[in-house]
C-alpha positions, -999 to 999 in steps of 0.1 A, spaced: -199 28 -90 -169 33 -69 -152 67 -74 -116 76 -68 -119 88 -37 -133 55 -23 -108 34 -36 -78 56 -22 -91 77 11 -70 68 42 -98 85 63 -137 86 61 -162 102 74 -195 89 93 -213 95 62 -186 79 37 -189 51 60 -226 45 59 -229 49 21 -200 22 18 -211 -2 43 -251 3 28 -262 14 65 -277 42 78 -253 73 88 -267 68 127 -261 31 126 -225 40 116 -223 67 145 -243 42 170 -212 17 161 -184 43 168 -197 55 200 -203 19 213 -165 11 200 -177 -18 176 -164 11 149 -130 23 157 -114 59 152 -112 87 166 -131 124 169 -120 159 152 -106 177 180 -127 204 192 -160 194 172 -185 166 176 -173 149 143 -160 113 141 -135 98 114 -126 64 108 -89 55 94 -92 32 65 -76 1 84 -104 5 110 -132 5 86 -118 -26 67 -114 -45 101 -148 -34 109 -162 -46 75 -148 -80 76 -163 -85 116 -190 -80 100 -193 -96 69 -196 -65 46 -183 -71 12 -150 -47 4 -159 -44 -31 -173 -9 -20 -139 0 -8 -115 -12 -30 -112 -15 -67 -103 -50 -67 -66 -43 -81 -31 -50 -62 -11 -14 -58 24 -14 -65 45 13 -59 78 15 -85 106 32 -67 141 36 -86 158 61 -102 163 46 -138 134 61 -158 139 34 -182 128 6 -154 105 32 -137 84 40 -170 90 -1 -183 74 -17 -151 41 12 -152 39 6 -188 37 -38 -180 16 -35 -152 -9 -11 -165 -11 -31 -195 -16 -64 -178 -49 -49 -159 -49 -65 -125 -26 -36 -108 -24 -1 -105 7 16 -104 27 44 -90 63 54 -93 87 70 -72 124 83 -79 142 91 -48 132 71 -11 118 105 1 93 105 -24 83 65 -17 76 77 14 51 101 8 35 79 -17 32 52 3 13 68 31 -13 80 8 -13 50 -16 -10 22 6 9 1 -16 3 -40 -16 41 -43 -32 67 -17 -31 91 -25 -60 125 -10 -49 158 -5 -58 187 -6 -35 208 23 -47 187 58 -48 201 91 -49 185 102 -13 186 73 5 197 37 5 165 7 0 175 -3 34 166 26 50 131 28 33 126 -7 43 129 1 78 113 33 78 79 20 60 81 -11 83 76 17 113 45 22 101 18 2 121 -11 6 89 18 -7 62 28 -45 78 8 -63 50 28 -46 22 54 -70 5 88 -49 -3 108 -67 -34 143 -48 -36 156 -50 -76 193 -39 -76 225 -50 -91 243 -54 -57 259 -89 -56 275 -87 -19 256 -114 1 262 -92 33 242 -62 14 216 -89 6 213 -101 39 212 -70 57 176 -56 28 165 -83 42 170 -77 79 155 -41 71 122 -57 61 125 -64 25 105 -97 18 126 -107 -13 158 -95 -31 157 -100 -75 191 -89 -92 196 -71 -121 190 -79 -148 158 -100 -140 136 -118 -160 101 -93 -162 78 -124 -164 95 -138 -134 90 -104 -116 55 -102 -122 47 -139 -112 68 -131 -81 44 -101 -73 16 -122 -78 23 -149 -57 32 -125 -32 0 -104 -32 -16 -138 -32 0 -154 -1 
């Protein structure tokens, strides 16, 4: 049984490794050192950690099933500053079964979620109190490990130059308020899909 650790850990150890992958802890180290396993060694000690992205390339060379690694749901991370529409979209998605869900409030806060939650969709409004959508867009899209998250900016904002420029920042897809939910969520899932 997968525990919570395994499905959310950015970084794993030699052992973590070999009790994932169903190997032996010295055929994981043997794989490291030979550079068939990437990462990188705890300065000033003999120990070796391997960033998630690493291991999941590895696992896929290799034909090693993921199902050890991931719990099979899409994450999506809910970032606006409307509780009502924060605590309505966790409510749907938790209730429909195939994501798990995590909310945000102000773009500082999305950005601290997503480096530990990895997100597969970022659901995010335009207008929060910190920081515009554009400039989480562009910030998240810095980060090399985050390139395979879809970002769906949900905002009132009707200016096609506004529009245009989310999606110059890295948004994949712009939905104005009000939306349709079902729409949303079929959106997300074709997304996650593609």
């Amino acid at each position: 049984m997968k525990t919570a650790i395994e499905t959310m850990k950015s970084v794993f150890t030699t052992g973590e490794v070999a009790t994932i992958c169903k190997v032996s802890q010295q055929t994981v180290i043997r794989c490291f050192d030979s550079g068939k396993l990437k990462g990188f060694r705890v300065p000033g000690s003999r120990f070796r950690r391997i960033p998630r992205e690493n291991l999941i390339d590895f696992m896929r060379e290799n034909q090693i099933p993921l199902d050890h690694l991931d719990s099979g749901k899409k994450r999506i991370l809910v970032v606006d500053d409307d509780l009502a529409i924060v605590e309505m979209f966790a409510e749907l998605f938790a209730r429909d079964g195939r994501f798990e869900v995590r909310t945000a409030t102000t773009g500082y806060d999305a950005g601290l979620i997503t480096q530990e939650f990895r997100p597969d969709v970022m659901l995010l409004d335009f207008k929060l109190p910190d920081v515009n959508g554009n400039v989480v867009c562009k910030t998240v899209r810095a980060i090399p490990n985050l390139q395979h998250m879809k970002i769906i900016i949900i905002s009132g904002v009707a200016d096609p130059d506004e529009v245009d420029e989310l999606l110059k920042s890295g948004a994949d897809e712009f939905i104005k308020k009000p939306f349709e939910i079902d729409s949303v969520i079929s959106r997300i899932t074709e997304l996650v899909r593609a």
